[in-house]
C-alpha positions as CSV (number, residue, x, y, z in Angstrom):
1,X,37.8,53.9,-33.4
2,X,37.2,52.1,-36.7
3,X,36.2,48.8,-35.2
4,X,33.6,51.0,-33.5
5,X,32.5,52.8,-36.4
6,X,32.4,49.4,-38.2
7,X,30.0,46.9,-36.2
8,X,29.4,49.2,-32.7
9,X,26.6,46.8,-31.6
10,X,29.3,44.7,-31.2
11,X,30.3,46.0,-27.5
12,X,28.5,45.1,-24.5
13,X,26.0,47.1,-22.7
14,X,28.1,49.4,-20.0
15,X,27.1,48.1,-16.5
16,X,28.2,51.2,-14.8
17,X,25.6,53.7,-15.9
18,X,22.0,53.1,-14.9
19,X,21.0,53.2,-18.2
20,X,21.6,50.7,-21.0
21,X,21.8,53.1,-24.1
22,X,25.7,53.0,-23.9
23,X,27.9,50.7,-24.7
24,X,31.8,50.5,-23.6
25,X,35.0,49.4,-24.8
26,X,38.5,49.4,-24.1
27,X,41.5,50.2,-25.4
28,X,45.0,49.3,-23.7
29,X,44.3,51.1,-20.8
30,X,41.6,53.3,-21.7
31,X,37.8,52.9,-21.2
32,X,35.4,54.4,-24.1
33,X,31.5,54.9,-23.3
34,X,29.8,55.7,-26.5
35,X,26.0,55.2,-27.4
36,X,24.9,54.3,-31.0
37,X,21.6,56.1,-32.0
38,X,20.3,55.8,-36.2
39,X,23.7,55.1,-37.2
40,X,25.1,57.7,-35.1
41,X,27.9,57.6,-33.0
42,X,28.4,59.4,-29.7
43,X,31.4,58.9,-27.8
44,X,30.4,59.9,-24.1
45,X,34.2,59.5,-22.4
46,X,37.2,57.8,-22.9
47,X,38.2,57.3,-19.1
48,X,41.7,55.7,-17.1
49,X,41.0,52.1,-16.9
50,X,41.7,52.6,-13.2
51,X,39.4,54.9,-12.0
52,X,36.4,54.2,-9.1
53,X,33.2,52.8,-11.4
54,X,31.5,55.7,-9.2
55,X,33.0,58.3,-11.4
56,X,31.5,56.9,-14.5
57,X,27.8,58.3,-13.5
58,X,29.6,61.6,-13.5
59,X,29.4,61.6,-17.0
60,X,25.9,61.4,-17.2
């Protein structure tokens, strides 16, 4: 969480959501799906590494 909190326009667009306001990293085997928005932080899901990319929009 603090590498995020430090530089979050660090991570990469996430490609599984139709739209590009979130950003997604992982840790081990966890997925996180945040959104950054005047400095602001809003962690959207921390999901299994190995779930189906369809359950991402889900989240949305």
């Amino acid at each position: 969480m603090n590498k995020i909190i430090q530089n979050p326009l660090i991570y990469s667009q996430c490609e599984n959501l139709p739209t590009k306001i979130y950003r997604e990293t992982t840790y081990k085997t966890w997925l996180i799906i945040f959104k950054v928005k005047n400095k602001h932080i809003t962690i959207l899901g921390v999901l299994s590494g190995k779930r189906k990319t369809s359950s991402f929009r889900k989240l949305i």
